[in-house]
C-alpha positions, 0 to 999 in steps of 0.5 A: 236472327229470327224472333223463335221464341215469339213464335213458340208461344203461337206453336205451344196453342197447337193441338197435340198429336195422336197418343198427347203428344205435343207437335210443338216440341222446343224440348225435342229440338234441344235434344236432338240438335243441342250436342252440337248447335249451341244455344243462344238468346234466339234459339241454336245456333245456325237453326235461328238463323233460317227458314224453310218448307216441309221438305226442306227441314227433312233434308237438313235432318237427313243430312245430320243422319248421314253426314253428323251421326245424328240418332233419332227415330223416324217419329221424333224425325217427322216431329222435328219437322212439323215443329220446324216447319210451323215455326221457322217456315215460309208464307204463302206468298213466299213459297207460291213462286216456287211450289213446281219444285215441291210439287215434284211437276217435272215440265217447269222450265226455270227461267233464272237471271244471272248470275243465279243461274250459274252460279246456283242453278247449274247443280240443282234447282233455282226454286231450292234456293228460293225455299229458303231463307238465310241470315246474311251470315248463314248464306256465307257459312253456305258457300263454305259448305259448298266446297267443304261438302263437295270439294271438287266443286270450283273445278268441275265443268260447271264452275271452272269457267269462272271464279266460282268460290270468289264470286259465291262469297263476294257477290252471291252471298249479298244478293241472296242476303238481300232476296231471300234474307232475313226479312220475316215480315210475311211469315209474321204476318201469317204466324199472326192469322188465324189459320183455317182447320183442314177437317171437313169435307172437300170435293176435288177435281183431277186427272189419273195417268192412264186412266183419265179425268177424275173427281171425288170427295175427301174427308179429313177428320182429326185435330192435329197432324196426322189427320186421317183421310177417307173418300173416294174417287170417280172415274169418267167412266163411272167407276169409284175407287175408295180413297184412303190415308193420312195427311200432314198440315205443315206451316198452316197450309201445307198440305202433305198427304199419303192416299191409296187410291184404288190399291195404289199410294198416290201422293199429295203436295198441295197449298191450302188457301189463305181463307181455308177455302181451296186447295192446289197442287199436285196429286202423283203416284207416290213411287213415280211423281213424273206419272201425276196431274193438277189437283184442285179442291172446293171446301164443302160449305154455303158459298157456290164453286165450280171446279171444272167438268169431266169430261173436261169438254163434251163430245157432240152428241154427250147426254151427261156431264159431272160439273165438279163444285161445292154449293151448285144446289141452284145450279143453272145451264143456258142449255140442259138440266143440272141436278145437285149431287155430293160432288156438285152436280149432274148435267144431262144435255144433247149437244150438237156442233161447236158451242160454249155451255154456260154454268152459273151459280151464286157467283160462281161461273163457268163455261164448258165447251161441247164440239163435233170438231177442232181446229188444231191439236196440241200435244201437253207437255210439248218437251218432256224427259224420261227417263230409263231404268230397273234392270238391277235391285240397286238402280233408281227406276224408270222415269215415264213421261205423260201426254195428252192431247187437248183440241183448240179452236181458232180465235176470232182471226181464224189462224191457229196457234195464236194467243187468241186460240180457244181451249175446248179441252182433253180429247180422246187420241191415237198416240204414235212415237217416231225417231226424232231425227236421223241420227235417231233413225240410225241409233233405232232410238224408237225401237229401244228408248220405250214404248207409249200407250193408248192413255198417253204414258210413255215407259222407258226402256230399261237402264244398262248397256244394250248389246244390240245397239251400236257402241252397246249404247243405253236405250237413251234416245230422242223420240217425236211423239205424235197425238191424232183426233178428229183429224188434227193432229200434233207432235212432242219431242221426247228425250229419253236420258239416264238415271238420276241417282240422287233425288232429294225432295227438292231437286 
């Protein structure tokens, strides 16, 4: 059982909401799920028993909606899941192994041992499993949900190959007992932290699809969850987009957060650091999350950091760079001039070859490449999925897929492709997709599957049978996307696949 009431008294100090309302809500819980959880010495009944992220307390409430008849209103429903999430959560280290998964980044490749990968992993994520932890008799009561919800599990193709529901119950239920068990040392000892506010000012570093590297600042104000956030965001190019929105704080680190950026929803799913200091993840377009980039963000105060640079790398010839930190007053480059702003600092500086600039303040260091040639290109991700969609009201939409092209130096033993390579950064690339294979070439998989930009985002074609190809086949099809620059050049494979109907918040 986990100690709920002790942490009720830390939950109760929580600021309230907006119009008073108290986040920490025992008594809307009671409510809402006590008509069929009964009330025991630790909390509800099956609701002590488990922890888990944000996302995960949204689906569970979710599926007492749609499966239980639950009636409850969109606010009280994002109350339960702060309250939950605040809590009955993970800590940080326990839910770091598995932030790819909320951060909905979709070129992670699970690596998972057996038997987990088959007999969990084979549905849906391995990472579903490690955000969240049972009590040994919440794990068994799960494998009986498993077939009581699904049925037909122990006879489709992906467990009729063994003694699904015997193996579940006799050997998956101890050893997730034992991983991901009722062992709450690391969520008490973050509940007994002081947590750091997520007001303030914050200066952050990433990418927009499409569009390119980018940087800004936002600000959060408010006392309690939902802060509201203002900023905006500048473009290599120079262009500003205002920011504006809201975000959630769950947990006391995680970071959830609705923003428009220039006219379009973006959303946030990112991990405040342990000090309150930093913030990482991933920022995406709230209605495509396979569209997004890396986000990392520096809190505005006395200590020096560097983010990064945009340009990420400099061409020669560059006069000027944005290095993206906090604290880079006294900024110093072993070539060029470097002039504080609100997002760090300006560098004007003439390049010419291939060389490191080195950045330094306080502490904090950086090394920033400039070049006039590469070595070799590689194509990131090297093998993702896309997929087709639209073509009806009804139909989930398309998944596109984004590329880009990053140039590498030879390491010291002048061979390419090895563990010593230098990163230099994102260059700017002609992009071209070929059939992958013959069978593609027969199927005309390039003419149909999609079509890929001069920014390096690939839109799928549309979902349905397809009467000009053979069989009236779907526009699925296997794709090999090739970047050229400066006269390297590389190669993805893309495949192109069907829809996904379902897509729970964690998948």
């Amino acid at each position: 059982m986990y100690a709920r009431r002790s942490c009720l008294t830390a939950a109760i100090l929580l600021a309230t909401g907006a119009g008073g309302m108290a986040w920490a809500d025992q008594a809307l819980l009671n409510s809402s799920c006590g008509g069929c959880h009964t009330e025991t010495e630790a909390g509800l009944s099956r609701i002590e028993g488990q922890r888990k992220t944000p996302e995960g307390w949204m689906m569970t409430i979710w599926r007492m909606q749609n499966a239980h008849g639950l009636n409850i209103s969109a606010e009280d429903r994002r109350v339960l899941v702060q309250y939950l999430s605040d809590t009955q959560g993970l800590a940080p280290s326990e839910a770091a192994p598995w932030r790819y998964a909320l951060e909905k980044d979709p070129n992670t490749v699970e690596a998972l041992e057996e038997p987990f990968a088959s007999m969990c992993a084979r549905c849906h994520t391995g990472a579903r499993v490690g955000l969240q932890r049972r009590t040994g008799e919440e794990w068994d009561l799960h494998m009986d949900f498993h077939v009581g919800q699904f049925p037909t599990a122990e006879y489709q193709a992906l467990a009729r190959d063994r003694e699904w529901f015997k193996i579940a119950k006799e050997d998956m239920v101890p050893w997730l007992t034992e991983t991901y068990g009722p062992d709450a040392s690391a969520w008490e000892s973050w509940q007994g932290q002081p947590h750091a506010p997520a007001a303030g000012d914050w200066v952050f570093l990433t990418e927009l699809p499409g569009q390119g590297e980018a940087y800004g600042k936002l600000s959060v104000s408010g006392e309690a969850s939902p802060y509201t956030v203002s900023g905006e965001l500048v473009l290599a190019s120079g262009e500003s987009l205002p920011v504006s929105g809201s975000m959630n704080l769950y947990s006391g680190y995680e970071w959830r957060a609705n923003l428009e950026i220039g006219g379009t929803v973006y959303r946030q799913v990112l991990a405040m650091s342990e000090d309150g200091a930093g913030l990482e993840g991933r920022q995406f377009l709230r209605g495509q999350d396979s569209l997004g980039a890396p986000l990392i963000a520096a809190r505005a105060g006395d200590a020096a950091v560097i983010l990064g640079a945009v340009p990420s790398a400099l061409p020669a010839g560059s006069t000027s760079a944005q290095i993206v930190g906090v604290g880079l007053d006294g900024l110093s480059a072993s070539t060029g001039n470097a002039e504080a702003n609100p997002y760090g600092a300006a560098l004007s500086v003439e390049t010419e070859g291939n060389g490191m600039l080195a950045l330094a303040a306080g502490e904090a260091a950086f090394d920033l490449a400039y070049y006039e040639s590469i070595d070799s290109l590689q194509v990131e991700p090297a093998f993702p999925l896309a997929r087709v969609g639209g073509g009806s009201d009804v139909g989930p939409a398309k998944v596109p897929a984004y590329f880009s092209a990053i140039g590498f130096w030879n390491g010291p033993d002048g061979e390419p492709g090895t563990a010593d390579d230098i990163r230099v950064g994102k260059m700017d690339a002609a992009w071209a997709m070929t059939d992958a294979h013959e069978h593609a070439a027969h199927m005309e998989d390039a003419k149909y599957a999609g079509s890929i930009d001069a920014g390096g985002v690939f839109t799928p074609g549309v979902a349905g049978p397809n009467g000009e190809r053979p069989f009236s086949t779907n526009n699925a099809g296997e794709l090999t996307v090739t970047a050229e620059a400066l006269g390297q050049s590389a190669d993805a494979s893309l495949i192109v696949t069907v829809q996904r109907f379902i897509d729970p918040p964690i998948r």
